[in-house]
C-alpha positions in Angstrom: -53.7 -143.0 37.6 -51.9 -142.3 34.2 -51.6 -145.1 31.9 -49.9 -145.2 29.0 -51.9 -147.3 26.5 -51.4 -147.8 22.5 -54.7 -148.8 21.1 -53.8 -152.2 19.5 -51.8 -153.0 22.9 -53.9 -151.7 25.7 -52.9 -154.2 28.8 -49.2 -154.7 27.8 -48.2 -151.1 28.3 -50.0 -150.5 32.1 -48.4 -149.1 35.0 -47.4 -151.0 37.8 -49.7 -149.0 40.1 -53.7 -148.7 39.6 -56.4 -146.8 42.0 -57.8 -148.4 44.4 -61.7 -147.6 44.6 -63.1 -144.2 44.9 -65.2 -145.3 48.1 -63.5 -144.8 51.4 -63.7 -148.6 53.1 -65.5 -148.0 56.4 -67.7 -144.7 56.1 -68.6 -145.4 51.9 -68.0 -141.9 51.5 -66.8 -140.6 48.3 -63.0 -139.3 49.3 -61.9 -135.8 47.4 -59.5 -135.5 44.2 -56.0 -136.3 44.6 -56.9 -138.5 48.2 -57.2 -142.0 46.2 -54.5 -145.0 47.4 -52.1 -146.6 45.0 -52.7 -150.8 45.0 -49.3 -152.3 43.9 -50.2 -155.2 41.4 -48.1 -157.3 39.2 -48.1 -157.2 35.4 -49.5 -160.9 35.0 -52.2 -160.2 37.5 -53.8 -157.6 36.0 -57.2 -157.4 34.8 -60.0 -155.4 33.4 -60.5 -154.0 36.5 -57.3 -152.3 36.5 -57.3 -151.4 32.9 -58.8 -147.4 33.1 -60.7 -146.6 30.0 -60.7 -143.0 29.2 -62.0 -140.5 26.7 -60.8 -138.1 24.7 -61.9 -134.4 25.8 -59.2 -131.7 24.2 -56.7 -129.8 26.5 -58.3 -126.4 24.7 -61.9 -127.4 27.0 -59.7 -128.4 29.7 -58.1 -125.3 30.1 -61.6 -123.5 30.6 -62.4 -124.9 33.4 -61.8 -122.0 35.5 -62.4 -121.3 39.4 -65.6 -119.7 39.4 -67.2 -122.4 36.1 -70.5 -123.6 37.2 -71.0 -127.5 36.8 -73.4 -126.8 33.7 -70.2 -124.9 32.5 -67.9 -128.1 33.4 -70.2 -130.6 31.7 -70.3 -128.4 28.4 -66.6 -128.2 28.3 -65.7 -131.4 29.5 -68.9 -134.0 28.8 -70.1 -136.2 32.0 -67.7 -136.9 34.3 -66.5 -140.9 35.2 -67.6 -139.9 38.2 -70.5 -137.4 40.0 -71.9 -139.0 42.7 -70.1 -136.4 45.1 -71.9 -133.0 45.8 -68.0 -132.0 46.7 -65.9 -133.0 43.3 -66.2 -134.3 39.5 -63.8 -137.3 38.7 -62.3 -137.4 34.7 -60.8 -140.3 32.7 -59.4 -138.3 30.1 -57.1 -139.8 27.0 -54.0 -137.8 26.5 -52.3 -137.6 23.5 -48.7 -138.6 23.5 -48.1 -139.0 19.9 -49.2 -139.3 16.3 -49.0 -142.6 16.1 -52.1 -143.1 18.2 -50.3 -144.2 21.8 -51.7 -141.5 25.1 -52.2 -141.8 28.7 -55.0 -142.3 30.8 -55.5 -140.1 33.2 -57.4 -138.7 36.5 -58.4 -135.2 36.5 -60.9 -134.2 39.1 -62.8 -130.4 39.1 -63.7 -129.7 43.1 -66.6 -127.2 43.3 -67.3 -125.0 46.3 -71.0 -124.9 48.2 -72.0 -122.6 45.7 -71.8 -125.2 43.0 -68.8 -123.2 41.3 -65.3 -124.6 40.2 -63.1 -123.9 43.9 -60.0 -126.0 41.9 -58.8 -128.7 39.9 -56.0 -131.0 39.6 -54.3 -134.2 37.7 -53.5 -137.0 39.6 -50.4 -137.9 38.3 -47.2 -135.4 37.8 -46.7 -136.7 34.4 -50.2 -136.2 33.2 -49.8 -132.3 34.6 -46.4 -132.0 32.8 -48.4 -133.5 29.1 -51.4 -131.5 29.5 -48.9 -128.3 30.0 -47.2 -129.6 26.7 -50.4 -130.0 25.1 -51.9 -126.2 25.8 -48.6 -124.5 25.8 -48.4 -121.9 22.6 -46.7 -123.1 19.8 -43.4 -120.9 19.2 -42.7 -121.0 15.9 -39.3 -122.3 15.2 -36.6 -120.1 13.8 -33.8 -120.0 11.6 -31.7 -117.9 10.1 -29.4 -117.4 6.7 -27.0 -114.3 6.6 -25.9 -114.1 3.8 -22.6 -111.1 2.9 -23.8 -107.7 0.7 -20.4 -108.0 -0.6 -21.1 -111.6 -2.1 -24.5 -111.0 -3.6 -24.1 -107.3 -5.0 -21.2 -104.6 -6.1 -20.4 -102.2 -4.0 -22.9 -99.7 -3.1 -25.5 -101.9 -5.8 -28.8 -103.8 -5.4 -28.7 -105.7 -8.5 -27.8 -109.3 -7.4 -24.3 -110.6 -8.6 -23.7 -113.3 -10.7 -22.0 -115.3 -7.7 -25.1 -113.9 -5.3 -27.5 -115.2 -7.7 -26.2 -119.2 -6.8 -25.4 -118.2 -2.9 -29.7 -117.2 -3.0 -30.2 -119.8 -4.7 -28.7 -122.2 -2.2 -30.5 -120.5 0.3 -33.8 -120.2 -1.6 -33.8 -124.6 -1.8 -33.1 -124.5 1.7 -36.2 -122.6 2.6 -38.2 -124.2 0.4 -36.8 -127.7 1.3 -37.5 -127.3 5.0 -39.2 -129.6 6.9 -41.1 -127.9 8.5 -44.8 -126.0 7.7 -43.7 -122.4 6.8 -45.1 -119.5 8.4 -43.1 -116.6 7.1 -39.8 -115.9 5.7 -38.6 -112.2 6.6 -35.6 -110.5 4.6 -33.8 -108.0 6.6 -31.0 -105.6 4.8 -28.0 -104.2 6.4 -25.7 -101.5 5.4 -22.6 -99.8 7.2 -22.2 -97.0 8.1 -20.3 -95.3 5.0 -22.9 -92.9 3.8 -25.9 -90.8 5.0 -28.8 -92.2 7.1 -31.2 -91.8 5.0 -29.2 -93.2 1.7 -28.0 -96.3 3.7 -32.2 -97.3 4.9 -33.5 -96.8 1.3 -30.1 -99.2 -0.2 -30.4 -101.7 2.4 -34.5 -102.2 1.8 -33.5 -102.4 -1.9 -31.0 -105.3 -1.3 -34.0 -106.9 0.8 -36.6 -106.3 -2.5 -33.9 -108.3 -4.7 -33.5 -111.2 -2.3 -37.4 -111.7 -1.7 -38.4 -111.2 -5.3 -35.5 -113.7 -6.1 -37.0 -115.8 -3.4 -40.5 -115.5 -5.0 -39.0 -116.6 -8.0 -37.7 -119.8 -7.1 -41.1 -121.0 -5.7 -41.3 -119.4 -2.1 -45.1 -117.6 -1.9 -45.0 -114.0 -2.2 -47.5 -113.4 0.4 -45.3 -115.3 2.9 -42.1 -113.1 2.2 -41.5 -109.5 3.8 -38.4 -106.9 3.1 -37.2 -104.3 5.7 -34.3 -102.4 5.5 -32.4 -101.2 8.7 -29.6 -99.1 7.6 -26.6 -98.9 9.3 -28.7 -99.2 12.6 -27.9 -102.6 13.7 -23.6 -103.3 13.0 -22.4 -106.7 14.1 -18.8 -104.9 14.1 -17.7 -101.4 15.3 -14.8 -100.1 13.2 -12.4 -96.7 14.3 -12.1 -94.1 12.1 -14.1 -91.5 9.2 -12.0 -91.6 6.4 -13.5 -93.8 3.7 -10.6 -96.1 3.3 -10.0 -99.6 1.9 -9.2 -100.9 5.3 -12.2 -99.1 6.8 -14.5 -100.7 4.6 -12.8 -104.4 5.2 -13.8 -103.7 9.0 -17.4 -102.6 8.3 -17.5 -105.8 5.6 -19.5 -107.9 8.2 -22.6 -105.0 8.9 -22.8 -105.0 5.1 -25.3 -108.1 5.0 -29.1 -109.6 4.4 -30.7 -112.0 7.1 -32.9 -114.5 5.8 -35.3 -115.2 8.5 -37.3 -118.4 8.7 -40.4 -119.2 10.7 -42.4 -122.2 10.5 -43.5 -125.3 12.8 -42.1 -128.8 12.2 
């Protein structure tokens, strides 16, 4: 059964369904995981009997239990089950976390080992405490965001000494990193050039457009060890422009691959 259950609160938040008991009626046998009936009971009705108590075992040791785990395996991982009288399956009241303010949900998870003694499968009771414990184990991916910011506005052309008027565009963009809510992870700086040049001029100008935005970075607060610089060159244009002669309209067109990305990666 999951229950959802805030700790200063725990009957007024219960389900409208509870388990019955884990014996089957006539032969006293101990049924398998996942076979239990639902009793319908009213709200004012309930009673302690109804009220699962759980404990709190983390979806890390959870996730070990593995086909093929012994039971001294299981009860390392997992502590001694609610319930082990069956030679067939382990019973689990386990506390799921549902937020930081201390509410979770009670529910069944129950190990099923094979004649051998080893893990044959496992499964939660309810489809709501599968779908938390997935949320629970599931990777963090850090969350990103991104600042481009125009070559054009924060240096001359063909420079990498910041502008006057790129110096308060960074700076803009230097308070919004810093001012994130979130915990930072990394902040990479990525230059672009276009295509106006040689190769091998374009790389080294567009990683020395990067160096001046992370060092100006650094110097409004942001940790140097958390900021990198690469420079791409002309190797990545967000606009294709026609022709070869270096005009005043060409360079208009190739304006937008002339450009730094600020890249932001943290965890809220």
């Amino acid at each position: 059964m999951g229950i959802v259950m805030r700790v200063t609160a725990l009957c007024t938040l219960a389900l409208l369904t509870a388990c019955a008991s884990v014996n089957d009626g006539e032969s006293g046998q101990l049924r398998g995981p996942m076979e239990f009936d639902d009793v319908k009971v009213k709200v004012q009705d309930l009673g302690p009997g109804h009220v699962r108590q759980g404990t709190v075992i983390t979806p890390q040791a959870i996730s070990q239990v593995v086909p093929g785990s012994s039971r001294s395996d299981v009860r390392a991982l997992m502590g001694n089950p609610a319930d082990e009288t069956s030679q067939r399956w382990w019973l689990y009241n386990v506390n799921l976390p549902l937020d930081a303010q201390g509410d979770y949900l009670v529910c069944q998870f129950g190990v099923a080992f094979d004649p051998a003694g080893q893990v044959s499968s496992s499964k939660w009771r309810r489809p709501q405490c599968s779908a938390r414990y997935e949320e629970l184990v599931r990777p963090e991916v850090p969350e990103v965001e991104e600042i481009t910011l125009f070559s054009d506005v924060l240096f001359g052309y063909d420079s990498a000494t910041l502008s006057a008027e790129g110096l308060k565009e960074l700076d803009l963009a230097a308070h919004v990193v810093a001012n994130k809510m979130m915990k930072l992870e990394r902040v990479v700086v990525v230059g672009h050039s276009d295509r106006i040049g040689a190769a091998r001029y374009n790389d080294a100008l567009s990683k020395r457009r990067a160096d001046a935005v992370r060092n100006h970075l650094i110097s409004k607060g942001i940790n140097s060890y958390l900021v990198t610089a690469e420079g791409r060159g002309s190797r990545e244009p967000l606009v294709e422009c026609q022709g070869s002669a270096i005009t005043a309209s060409l360079k208009q067109c190739l304006q937008p691959n002339r450009r730094v990305q600020i890249m932001i990666y943290g965890q809220r």
